[in-house]
BALO-815242 format. One record per residue (C-alpha): residue in one letter; x, y, z. Coordinates in steps of 0.001 Angstrom, whole numbers, plus 500000, padded with zeros to 6 digits. Layout:
# BALO-815242
aXYZ/...
This chain:
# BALO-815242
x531305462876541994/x531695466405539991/x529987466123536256/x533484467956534438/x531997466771531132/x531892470331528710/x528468470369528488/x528015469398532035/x526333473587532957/x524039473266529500/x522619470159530875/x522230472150533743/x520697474817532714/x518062472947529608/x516859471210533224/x515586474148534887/x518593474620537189/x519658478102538633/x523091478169537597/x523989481354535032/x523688480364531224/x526131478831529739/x528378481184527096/x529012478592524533/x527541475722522894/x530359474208520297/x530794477188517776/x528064479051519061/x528105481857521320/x524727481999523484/x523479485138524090/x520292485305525610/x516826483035526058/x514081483320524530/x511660480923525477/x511395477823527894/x509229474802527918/x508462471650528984/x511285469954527009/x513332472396525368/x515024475825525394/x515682478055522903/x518464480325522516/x519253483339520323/x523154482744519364/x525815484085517207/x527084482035514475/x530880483388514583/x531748481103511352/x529007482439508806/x528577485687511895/x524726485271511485/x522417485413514456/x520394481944514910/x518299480564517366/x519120477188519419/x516987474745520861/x518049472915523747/x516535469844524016/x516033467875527576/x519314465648528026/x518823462272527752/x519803459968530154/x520268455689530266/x518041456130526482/x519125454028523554/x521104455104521151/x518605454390518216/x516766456971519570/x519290459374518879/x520601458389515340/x516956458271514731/x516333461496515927/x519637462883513401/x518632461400510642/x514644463550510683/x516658466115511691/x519054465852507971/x516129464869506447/x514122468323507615/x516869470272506921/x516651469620503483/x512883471406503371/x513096474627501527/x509736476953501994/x509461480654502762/x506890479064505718/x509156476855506844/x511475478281509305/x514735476240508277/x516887474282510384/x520219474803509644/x521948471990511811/x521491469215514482/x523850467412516585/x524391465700519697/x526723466706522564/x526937464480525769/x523492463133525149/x522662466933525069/x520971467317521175/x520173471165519964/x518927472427517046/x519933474965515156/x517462477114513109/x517061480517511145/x516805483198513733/x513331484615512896/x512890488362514881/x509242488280516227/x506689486133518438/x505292482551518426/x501659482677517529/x501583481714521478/x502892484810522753/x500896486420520382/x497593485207521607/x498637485681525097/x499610489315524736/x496488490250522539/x494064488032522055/x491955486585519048/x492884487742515759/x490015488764513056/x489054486272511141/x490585487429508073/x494310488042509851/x493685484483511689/x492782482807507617/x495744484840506156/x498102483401509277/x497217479546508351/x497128479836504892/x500852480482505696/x500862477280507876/x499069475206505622/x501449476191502682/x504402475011504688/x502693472139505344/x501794470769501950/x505384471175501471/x506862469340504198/x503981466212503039/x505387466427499977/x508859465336501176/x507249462794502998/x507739464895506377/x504488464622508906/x504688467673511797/x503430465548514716/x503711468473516731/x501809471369515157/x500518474386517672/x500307477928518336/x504447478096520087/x505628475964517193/x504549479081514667/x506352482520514204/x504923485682512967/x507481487359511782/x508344491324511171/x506022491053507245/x502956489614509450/x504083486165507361/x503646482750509525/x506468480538509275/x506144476870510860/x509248475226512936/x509740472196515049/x508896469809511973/x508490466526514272/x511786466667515991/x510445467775519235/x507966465131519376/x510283462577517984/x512344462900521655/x509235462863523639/x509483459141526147/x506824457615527833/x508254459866531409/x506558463040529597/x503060461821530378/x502653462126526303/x502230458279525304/x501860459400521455/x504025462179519901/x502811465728520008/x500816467413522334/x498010466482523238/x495310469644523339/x496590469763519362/x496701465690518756/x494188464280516069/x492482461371517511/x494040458630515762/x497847460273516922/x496619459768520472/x495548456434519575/x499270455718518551/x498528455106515116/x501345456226512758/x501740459618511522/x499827461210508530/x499632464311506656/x495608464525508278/x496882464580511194/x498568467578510906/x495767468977509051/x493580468497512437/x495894470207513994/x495770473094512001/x492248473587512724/x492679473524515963/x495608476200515616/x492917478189513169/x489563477699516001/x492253479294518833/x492961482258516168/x489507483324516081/x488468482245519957/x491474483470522132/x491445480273523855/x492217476278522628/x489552474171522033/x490883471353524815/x491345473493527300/x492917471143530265/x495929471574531312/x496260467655532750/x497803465458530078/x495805462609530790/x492219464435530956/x493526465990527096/x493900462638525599/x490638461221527584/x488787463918525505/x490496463183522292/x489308459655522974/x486165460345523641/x484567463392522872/x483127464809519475/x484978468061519683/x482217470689518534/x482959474663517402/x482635476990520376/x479240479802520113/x481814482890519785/x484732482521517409/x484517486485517200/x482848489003514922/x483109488289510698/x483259484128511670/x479975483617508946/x478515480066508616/x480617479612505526/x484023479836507411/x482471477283510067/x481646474859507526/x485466475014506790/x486664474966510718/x484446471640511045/x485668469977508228/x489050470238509067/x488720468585512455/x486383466630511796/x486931463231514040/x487226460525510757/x490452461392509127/x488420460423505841/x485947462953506219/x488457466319506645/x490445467917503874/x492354465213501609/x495943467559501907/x496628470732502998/x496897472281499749/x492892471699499810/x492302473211503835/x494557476092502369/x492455476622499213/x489212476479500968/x490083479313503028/x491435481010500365/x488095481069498453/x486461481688502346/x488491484905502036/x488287486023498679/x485081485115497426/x483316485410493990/x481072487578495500/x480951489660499022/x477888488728501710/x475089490798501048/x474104493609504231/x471742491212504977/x474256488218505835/x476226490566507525/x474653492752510741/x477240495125511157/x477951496121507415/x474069496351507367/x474614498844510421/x477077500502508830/x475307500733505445/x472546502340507560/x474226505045509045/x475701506006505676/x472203506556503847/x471388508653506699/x473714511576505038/x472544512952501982/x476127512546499741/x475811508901500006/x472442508130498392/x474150510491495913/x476988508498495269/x475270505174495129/x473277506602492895/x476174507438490350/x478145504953490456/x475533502299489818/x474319504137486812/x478039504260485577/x478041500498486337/x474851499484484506/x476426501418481221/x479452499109481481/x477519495726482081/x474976496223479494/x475241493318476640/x474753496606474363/x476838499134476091/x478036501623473341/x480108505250473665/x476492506955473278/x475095505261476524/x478568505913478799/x478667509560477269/x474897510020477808/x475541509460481480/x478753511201482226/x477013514164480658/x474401514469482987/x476669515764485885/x478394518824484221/x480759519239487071/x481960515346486266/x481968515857482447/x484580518753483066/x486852517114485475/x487199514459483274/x487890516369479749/x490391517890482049/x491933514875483098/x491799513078479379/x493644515940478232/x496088515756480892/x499715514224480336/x498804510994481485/x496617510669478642/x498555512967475890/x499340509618473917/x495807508965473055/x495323512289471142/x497558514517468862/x494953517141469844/x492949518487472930/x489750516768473376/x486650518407474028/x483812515989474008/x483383512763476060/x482418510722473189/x486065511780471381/x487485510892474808/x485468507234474506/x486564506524471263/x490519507566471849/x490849506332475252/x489192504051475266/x485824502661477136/x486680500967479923/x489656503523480577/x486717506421480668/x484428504381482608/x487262504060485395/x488040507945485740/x484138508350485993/x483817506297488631/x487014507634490787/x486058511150490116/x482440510118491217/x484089509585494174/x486142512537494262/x483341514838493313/x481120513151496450/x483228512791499184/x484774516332499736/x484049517959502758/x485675521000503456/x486275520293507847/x488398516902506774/x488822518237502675/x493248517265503546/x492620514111504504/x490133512998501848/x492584514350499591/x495543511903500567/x493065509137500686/x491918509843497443/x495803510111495902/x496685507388497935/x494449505286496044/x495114507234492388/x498740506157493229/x497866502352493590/x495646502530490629/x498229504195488527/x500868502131489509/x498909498884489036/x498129499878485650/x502077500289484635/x502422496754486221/x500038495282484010/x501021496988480974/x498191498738478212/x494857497127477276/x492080496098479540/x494448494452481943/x495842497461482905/x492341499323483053/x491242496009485963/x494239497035487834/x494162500086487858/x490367500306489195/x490876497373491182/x493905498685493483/x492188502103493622/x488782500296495192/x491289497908497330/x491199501716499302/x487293502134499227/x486649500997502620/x489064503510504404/x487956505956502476/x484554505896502893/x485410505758506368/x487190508574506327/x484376510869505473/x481441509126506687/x483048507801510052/x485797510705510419/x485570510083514014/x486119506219513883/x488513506630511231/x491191509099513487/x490370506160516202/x492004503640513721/x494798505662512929/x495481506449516681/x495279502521517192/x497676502101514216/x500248505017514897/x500392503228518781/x502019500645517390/x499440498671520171/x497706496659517177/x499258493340515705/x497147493173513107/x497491496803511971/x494952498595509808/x492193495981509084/x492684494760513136/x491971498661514275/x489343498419512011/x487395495177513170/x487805496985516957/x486611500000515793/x484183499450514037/x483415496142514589/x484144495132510445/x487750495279508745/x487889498007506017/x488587495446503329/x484833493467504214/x483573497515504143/x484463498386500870/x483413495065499081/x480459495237500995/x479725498468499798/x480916497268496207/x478163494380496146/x475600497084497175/x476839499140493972/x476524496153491718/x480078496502490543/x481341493606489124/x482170490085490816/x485713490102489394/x486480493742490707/x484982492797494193/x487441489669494115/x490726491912493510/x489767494140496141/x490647491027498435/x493729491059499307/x495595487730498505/x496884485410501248/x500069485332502443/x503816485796500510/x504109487162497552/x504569483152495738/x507434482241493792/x505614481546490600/x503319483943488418/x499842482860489120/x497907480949486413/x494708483057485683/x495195486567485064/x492793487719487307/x494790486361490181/x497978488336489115/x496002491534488637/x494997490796492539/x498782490449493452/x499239493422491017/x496821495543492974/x498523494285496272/x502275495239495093/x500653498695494001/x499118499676497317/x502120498340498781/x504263501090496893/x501251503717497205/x501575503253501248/x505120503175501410/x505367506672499599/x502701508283501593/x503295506408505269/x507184505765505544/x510170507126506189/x511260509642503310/x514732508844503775/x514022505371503413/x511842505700500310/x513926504714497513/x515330501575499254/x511892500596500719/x510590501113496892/x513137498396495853/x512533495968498384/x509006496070497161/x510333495376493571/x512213492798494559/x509471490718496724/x507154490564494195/x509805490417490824/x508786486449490632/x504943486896491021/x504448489662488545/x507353488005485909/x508804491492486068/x512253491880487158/x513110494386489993/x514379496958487672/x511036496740485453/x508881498230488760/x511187500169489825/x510935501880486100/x506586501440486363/x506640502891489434/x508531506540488645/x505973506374485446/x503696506094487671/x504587509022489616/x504859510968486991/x501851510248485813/x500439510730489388/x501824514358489622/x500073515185485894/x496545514156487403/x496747515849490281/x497720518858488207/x494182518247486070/x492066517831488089/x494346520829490675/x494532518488493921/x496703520654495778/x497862519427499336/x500272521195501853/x503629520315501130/x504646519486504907/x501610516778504895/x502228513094504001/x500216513928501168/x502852515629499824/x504994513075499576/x502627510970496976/x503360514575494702/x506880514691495387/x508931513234492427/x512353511684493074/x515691513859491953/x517288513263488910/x520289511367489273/x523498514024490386/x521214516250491122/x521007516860495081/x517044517380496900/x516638521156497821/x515042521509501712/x511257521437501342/x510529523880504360/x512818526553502141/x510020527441499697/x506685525679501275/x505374528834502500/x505243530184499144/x503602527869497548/x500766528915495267/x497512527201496450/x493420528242495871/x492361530049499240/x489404527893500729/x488580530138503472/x489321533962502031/x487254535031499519/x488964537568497127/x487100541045496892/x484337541664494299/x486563543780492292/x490621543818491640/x492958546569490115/x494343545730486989/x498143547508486047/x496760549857483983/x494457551316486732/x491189550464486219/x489114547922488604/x488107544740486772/x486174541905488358/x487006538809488942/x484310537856486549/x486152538875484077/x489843538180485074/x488144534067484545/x486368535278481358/x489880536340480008/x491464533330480809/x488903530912479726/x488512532317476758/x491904532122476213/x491750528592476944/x489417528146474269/x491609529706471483/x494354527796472654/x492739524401471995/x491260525423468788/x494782526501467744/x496479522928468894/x493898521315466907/x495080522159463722/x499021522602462418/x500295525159464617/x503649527032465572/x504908525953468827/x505947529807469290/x502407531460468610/x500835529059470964/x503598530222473564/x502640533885473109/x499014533268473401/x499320531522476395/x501707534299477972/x499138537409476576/x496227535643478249/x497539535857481205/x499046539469480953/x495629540615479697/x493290538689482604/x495864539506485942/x497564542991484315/x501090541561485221/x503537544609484975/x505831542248482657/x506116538580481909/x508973536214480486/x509219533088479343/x512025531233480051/x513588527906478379/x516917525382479221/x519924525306477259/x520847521531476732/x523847522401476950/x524691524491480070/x521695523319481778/x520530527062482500/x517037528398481781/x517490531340479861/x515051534314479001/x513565533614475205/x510272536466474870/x508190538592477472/x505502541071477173/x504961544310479077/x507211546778480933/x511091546575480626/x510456542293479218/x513161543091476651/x515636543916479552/x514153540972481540/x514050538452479133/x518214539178478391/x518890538839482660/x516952535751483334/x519218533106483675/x518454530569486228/x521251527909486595/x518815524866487483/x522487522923488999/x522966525725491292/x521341524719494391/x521122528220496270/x519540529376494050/x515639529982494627/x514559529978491203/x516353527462490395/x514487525423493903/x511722525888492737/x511733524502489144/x513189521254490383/x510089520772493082/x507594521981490047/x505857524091492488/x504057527017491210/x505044529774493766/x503915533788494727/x506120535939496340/x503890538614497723/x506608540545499292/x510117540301498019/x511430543055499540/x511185541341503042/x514858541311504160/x514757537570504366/x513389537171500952/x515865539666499784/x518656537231501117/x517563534292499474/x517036536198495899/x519905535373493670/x522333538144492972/x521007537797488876/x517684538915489784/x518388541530492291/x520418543344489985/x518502542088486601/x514741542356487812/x514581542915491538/x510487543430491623/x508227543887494922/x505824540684494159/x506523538374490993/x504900534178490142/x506548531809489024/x504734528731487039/x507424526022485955/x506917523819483073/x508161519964483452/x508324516615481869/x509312513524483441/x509646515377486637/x512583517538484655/x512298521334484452/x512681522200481121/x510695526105480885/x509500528858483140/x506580531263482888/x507600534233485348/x505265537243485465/x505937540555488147/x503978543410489794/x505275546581490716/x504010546537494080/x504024544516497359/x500992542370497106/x499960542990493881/x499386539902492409/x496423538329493595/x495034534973492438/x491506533252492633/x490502529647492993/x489219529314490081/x492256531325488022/x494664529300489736/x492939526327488160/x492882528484484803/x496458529289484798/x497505525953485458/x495189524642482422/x497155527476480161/x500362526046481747/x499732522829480879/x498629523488477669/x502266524893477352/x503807521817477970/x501396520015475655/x502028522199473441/x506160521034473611/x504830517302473259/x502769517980470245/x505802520052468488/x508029516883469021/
């Protein structure tokens, strides 16, 4: 006789049978499978009630089976669905239609930790820890409700789109499981503790074992109980000591072993008493107090090797352990950290430069011009932190990769700066900041000892091929994850345990509570930071703002920030970001990703201006064309570039002696405009400054040739978006045009200057704070070509420029 009952083609179809898939199941509308197994289906559905997306699973009908089973089977299923755990893949319903019973779960976009393994094999170890720390988290949750898995394994675990694991299936599965299956205990048996397949009754250890089975499959490719026959499984489980297998992949040391072994260990007594305590042991695995030293570690040691081999590295080593010594002496003092800094002159300047920089503008109602000043205002540990990242800077520049060490190394100043905000001033803030800098050490010392391994990782990466992204390409690369490079590197140094611990990542989700011991939160602070630093370097710039807030909001709870409150750290941040690389004149291409870490968002109302419009002109030092031993100045005689940095520096000098005392904000102004006049013979220069109230930067005092009728027709209207002056200020790009009588250029010149000024070459340096134009220092040459700038006086002039807008802070 014909089955009519409704659910009659479900039945079908959750059997195996050919016939098309059903379209509904009660409310929900079935759209398409997305797995099959041995006694269920699942479904992805539509919700048309709360019209959310949710998967189904279709359990095996039941047929001539007693009812208990069933209200049984409901009430785990209400009491699950009252488990609440970002690991815990929720279950949003359960009923029973026709002795057909589905679940309905969160719809979680991504692939079991089955179909993971099957499409790419083992994980690294420190992906395959990170993955069951997830597990275990849910776990300890669901034992706290008094809720045992029964059925824990690799198809019962999403990964989902964050690379988070999230655990499903809590023991409902198993709990409809009859003696027909050829599964006489519930579960399955290649993941089954010994005492579940001796029937006993179920017990948080036994999910425990479980997990380490789950956690030895990770690492091998393969389970541990291999058989595919039911009955040979649970013959092993009854029988056998189950022992480790010889290859559990590359980075498995002794000490994560130890871990594995105690987890599935055969006496339930002997393995982990929860798993809170699995999770926490391979939490400290990961993140140790200290890293393995080259010689526990072959590859590192390999690694370490090859590095020595080039000259910069013994170098390097070199400085940074001295810098290190000076900070863990019991006597360290401002004499001993000055006393080393000084020893490298090129060091001791970068970092006057960069003390003196906005970033640092607080510390000082002055310029500093010693390092022991810059100790005492700045602080010690603040100095000790730029010496060591300019140590780093100063070392690893190499002029046939110099770009990409660039972004690496302002990749890295972006975490670090933005770390620091999140932790607020004192010597939190200076153990962020260095700590989410060095979370970056192992790609970038990579990137210029390896630069052939390291484009291999970011082919791998930019594929899209590798799961585990960066730290996976790594490990197949070059056979060690970049996080296990740096810190290895870092124990080499002698840098301190603590800073080695934050540059290991933390495990799993962001958690819902602030951590306990402030070192932990400066980790999570470190992670959040290179979070934002990769997201304005790597994503979509589009999508950068909105990406920027998602960030803000994941990790609001864990910092004890609110969203708004990183959002605000993070534009300081940039700020700050732009002033340094201004200091210490990192200059990238501005169609680079690079860029992007330098580009500062638009003031609200105020619209972005196309970046290829004015990229071209974009002043940057020449690396490859030297400029020609002499130059000719406006008034006609040939001075050399000698002297055209002479000028400058010396103007420098009485500058900063001039800010040190009581000064006018105007006679610092002129002397900065002069120098320049005098060292690169401008035909005329203007300064230019905004009207609060119209918003216009208007001509205020010039020197040279015509200035007085300059300075009256420079008005640049910074709201009017066509205009090129006007593009310019807002990007705070310092820009030559060499040849403005190009009929292109001539098109995009504003009809103010054409008829105002209208001259054959002219620079413009704008003046900013807070990423706002405020002032303009535009200087002109009578002749195409005729201004022509050095490396080293582009660095000058920016140093005079900045002084300008120090100059502004100072004056209030």
């Amino acid at each position: 006789m014909p089955d009519f009952a409704p659910l009659s083609t479900t039945r079908r179809w959750a059997l195996g049978s050919g016939d098309k898939p059903p379209a509904t199941l009660g409310r929900f509308e079935l759209k398409k499978q997305l797995g099959r197994g041995a006694q269920a289906t699942v479904w992805l559905a539509v919700d048309p009630r709360l019209q959310r997306e949710v998967a189904i699973k279709l359990m095996r009908p039941l047929q001539d089976q007693d009812p208990s089973v069933l209200e049984q089977w409901l009430r785990e299923a209400r009491h699950v669905g009252r488990l609440a755990h970002p690991y815990i893949v929720p279950v949003f319903e359960a009923d029973v239609q026709g002795l057909q019973p589905y679940i309905v779960f969160e719809y979680v976009p991504g692939r079991t930790l089955a179909e993971h393994l099957a499409q790419q094999g083992r994980c690294t170890p420190h992906d395959a820890v990170a993955l069951m720390v997830d597990v275990l988290d849910g776990l300890q949750a669901a034992h706290q409700a008094g809720i045992v898995h029964r059925d824990l394994k690799p198809s019962n675990i999403m990964v989902d789109a964050q690379r988070h694991a999230r655990v499903m299936d809590f023991g409902m599965a198993a709990a409809m499981q009859t003696a027909t299956d050829a599964q006489l205990a519930s579960g399955t048996p290649a993941y089954m503790a010994p005492e579940a397949a001796a029937g006993e009754a179920p017990t948080p250890a036994m999910d425990v074992y479980s997990a380490a089975l789950v956690l030895v499959e990770l690492l091998s490719g393969k389970p541990l109980i291999h058989q595919k026959d039911s009955w040979q499984a649970l013959y092993r489980l009854a029988n056998e000591e189950l022992a480790l297998p010889d290859d559990l992949g590359p980075g498995v040391d002794d000490g994560l072993r130890a871990v594995l072994q105690r987890g599935m260990a055969r006496d339930p007594g002997q393995r982990y008493a929860s798993a809170a305590e699995f999770r926490d042991a391979l939490r400290a695995w990961a993140a140790p107090a200290s890293a393995p030293t080259a010689a526990n570690n072959a590859t590192l040691d390999f690694l370490l090797r090859r590095m020595r081999h080039k000259s910069d590295f013994p170098a390097l080593s070199d400085s940074v352990a001295r810098i290190q010594r000076v900070a863990n002496s019991e006597d360290d003092s401002i004499s001993d950290l000055t006393h080393e800094i000084l020893k490298d002159v090129a060091l001791t300047n970068k970092l006057l430069r960069l003390v003196n920089s906005v970033h640092y503008a607080h510390a000082s109602r002055g310029t500093i011009s010693t390092v022991s000043r810059a100790v005492s205002l700045v602080g010690f540990n603040a100095v000790r932190n730029m010496a060591l990242s300019l140590v780093l800077l100063d070392h690893m520049q190499d002029r046939q990769h110099a770009s990409q060490m660039r972004e690496e190394f302002l990749r890295a100043m972006m975490a670090g700066t933005v770390a620091a905000e999140l932790c607020g001033a004192g010597q939190a803030a200076e153990g962020a900041f260095i700590g989410a800098m060095f979370q970056n050490l192992g790609r970038m010392l990579c990137e210029f000892y390896f630069p052939e391994e390291a484009r291999q990782v970011r082919s791998l990466v930019a594929s899209g091929r590798m799961e585990g992204g960066e730290e996976s390409a790594s490990m197949q690369v070059l056979g060690l994850g970049f996080e296990d490079l740096g810190v290895g590197v870092a124990r080499v140094w002698g840098l301190p345990e603590s800073l080695q611990r934050c540059m290991r990542k933390p495990l799993g989700s962001p958690t819902q509570r602030p951590p306990e011991q402030g070192a932990e939160r400066m980790r999570w602070a470190a992670l959040a930071a290179n979070e934002v630093a990769g997201t304005l370097l790597l994503g979509d710039p589009a999508q950068t703002e909105a990406h920027l807030s998602q960030v803000g909001t994941r990790y609001a709870r864990t910092l004890s920030l609110s969203a708004e409150s990183i959002a605000e750290a993070t534009l300081r941040a940039r700020h700050k970001l732009v002033a340094l690389a201004e200091a210490l004149d990192l200059r990238v291409a501005p169609d680079t990703p690079a860029a992007r870490l330098l580009r500062l968002p638009h003031p609200a109302g105020v619209q972005p201006v196309a970046e290829d419009a004015l990229g071209s002109h974009e002043l940057r030092a020449s690396e490859t064309q030297p400029l020609p031993a002499v130059l000719e100045s406006q008034a006609g005689g040939a001075v050399s570039v000698a002297q055209v940095n002479e000028v400058l520096a010396a103007g420098i000098q009485d500058i900063t002696n001039a800010m040190v005392e009581s000064f006018q904000l105007n006679d610092v102004l002129r002397m900065i405009l002069e120098t320049m006049f005098r060292a690169l013979g401008f035909r005329r220069m203007v300064f230019c400054l905004r009207e609060a109230k119209t918003d216009v930067l208007t001509g205020r005092f010039g020197l040279g040739e015509g200035s007085e009728a300059a300075v009256r027709a420079m008005k640049v209207p910074l709201k009017d978006q066509g205009d090129l002056f006007a593009a310019v200020c807002l990007r705070g790009a310092d820009t030559l045009i060499n040849d403005a009588t190009e009929p292109r250029m001539q098109a995009r010149l504003p009809q103010w200057y054409r008829t105002g000024l209208n001259a054959p070459s002219f620079l413009l340096l704008p003046l900013q704070i807070k990423g706002r134009p405020f002032a303009l220092i535009y200087a002109d040459q009578s002749v195409v070509g005729g201004i022509v700038v050095g490396d080293k006086a582009l660095g000058l002039l920016r140093t005079l420029r900045n002084q300008a807008v120090m100059a502004f802070r100072q004056a209030g």
